[in-house]
N, C-alpha and C positions, 0 to 999 in steps of 0.2 A: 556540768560543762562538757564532759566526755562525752555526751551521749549526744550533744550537740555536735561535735566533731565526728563523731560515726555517721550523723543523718545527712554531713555536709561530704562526707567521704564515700560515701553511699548516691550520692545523687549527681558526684562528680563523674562515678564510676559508670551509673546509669545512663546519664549524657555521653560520656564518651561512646559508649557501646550503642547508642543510639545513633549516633554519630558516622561509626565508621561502618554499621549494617548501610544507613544509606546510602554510603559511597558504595559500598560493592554494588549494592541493586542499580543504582545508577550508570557502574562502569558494567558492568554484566548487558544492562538495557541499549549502552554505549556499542559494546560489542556484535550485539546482536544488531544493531544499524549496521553497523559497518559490513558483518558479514552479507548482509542485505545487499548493499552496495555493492559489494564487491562479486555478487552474483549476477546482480546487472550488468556492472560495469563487462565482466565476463560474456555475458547474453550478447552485446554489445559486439564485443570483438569477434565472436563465433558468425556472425554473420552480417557485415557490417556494408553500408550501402556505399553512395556518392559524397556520406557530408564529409566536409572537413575535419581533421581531428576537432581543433576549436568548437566547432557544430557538438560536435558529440561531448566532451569536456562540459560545454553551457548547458545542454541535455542532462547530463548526468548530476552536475550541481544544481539545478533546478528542482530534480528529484531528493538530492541529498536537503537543501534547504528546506525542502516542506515535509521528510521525513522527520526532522530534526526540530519543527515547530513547538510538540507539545509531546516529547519525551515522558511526561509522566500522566499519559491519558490511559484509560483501562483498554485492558487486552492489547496493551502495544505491543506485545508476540506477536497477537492474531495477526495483527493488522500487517504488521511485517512478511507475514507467511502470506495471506494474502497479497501485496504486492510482490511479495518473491514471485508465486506462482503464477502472478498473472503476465509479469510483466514481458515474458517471452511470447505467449499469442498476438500480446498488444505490436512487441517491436517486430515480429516477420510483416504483422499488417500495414507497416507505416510506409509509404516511398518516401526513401530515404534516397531525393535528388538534388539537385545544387539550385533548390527556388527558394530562398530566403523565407518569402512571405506564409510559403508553408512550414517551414521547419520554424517558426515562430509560434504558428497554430497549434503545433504538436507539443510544443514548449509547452503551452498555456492550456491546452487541454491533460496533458500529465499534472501539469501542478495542480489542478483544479481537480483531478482523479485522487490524487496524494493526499492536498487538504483535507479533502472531504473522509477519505478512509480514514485519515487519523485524527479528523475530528473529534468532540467532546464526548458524542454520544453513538454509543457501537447495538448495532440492533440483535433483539433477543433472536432464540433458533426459534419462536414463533415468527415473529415477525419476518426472520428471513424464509420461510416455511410460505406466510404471505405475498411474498415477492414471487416467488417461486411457482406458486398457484397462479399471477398473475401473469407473469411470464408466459404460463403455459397455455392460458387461457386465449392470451394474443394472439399468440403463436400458433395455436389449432385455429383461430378467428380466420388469421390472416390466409393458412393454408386451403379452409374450405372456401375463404371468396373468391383465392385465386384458381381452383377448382371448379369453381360455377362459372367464373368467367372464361375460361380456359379446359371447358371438359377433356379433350385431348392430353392434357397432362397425367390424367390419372391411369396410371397403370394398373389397377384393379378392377377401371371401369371397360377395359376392351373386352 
């Protein structure tokens, strides 16, 4: 009978410590949202346009909402530092004026940026290695047509 009370005191004690490691990683995973957010929201005020606070408020909750979708998806760091990083190129590009129907577009093109980063599935450094090569590939694509069409543009070729 004792040994049945040790394997019950034993499994009480394992649950619990199972228990309260998930809350740290979860308030830890908490945290690091937040400071996310809070680097936005920041990004925000350092150089802020036409919209109304409100405007910007439904912006930034927009962002907070789809941050906060799938909390326990892999490399939610990554994905965090990524939006960290990016999201100061995104906002100097945005005109940020008093047209409703744009600032709704920008709404839904961030959430749909956000979903997607913190989607299920985060791609490998080959994969992004592949993107990358593709990217480049365009990119010198695009620069030589516009150079056949436009020989005067090339500085190398006077």
């Amino acid at each position: 009978m004792r040994d049945k009370y040790h394997v019950l005191v034993f499994l009480i004690i394992i649950s619990l410590l199972t228990a309260i490691l998930a809350w740290k990683m979860a308030s830890a995973k908490s945290a690091l949202a937040e400071q996310t957010l809070l680097a936005i929201e920041d990004c925000m005020a350092r150089s802020p346009g036409e919209w109304p606070e409100d405007w910007r408020q439904e912006y930034l909750e927009t962002i907070r909402r789809a941050v906060e979708l799938d909390r326990g998806a892999s490399h939610y760091s990554e994905r965090l530092e990524i939006l960290h990083e990016g999201f100061a190129p995104c906002w100097e590009g945005l005109t940020k004026n008093k047209d409703r129907s744009l600032f709704e577009v920008y709404c839904a093109r961030m959430r749909w940026y956000v979903e997607h980063l913190m989607g299920p599935e985060f791609p490998s450094e080959a994969e992004r290695q592949k993107l990358r090569n593709q990217y480049t590939e365009i990119w010198d694509y695009a620069a030589s047509s516009l150079l056949k069409q436009f020989p005067y543009l090339d500085a190398h070729g006077w």
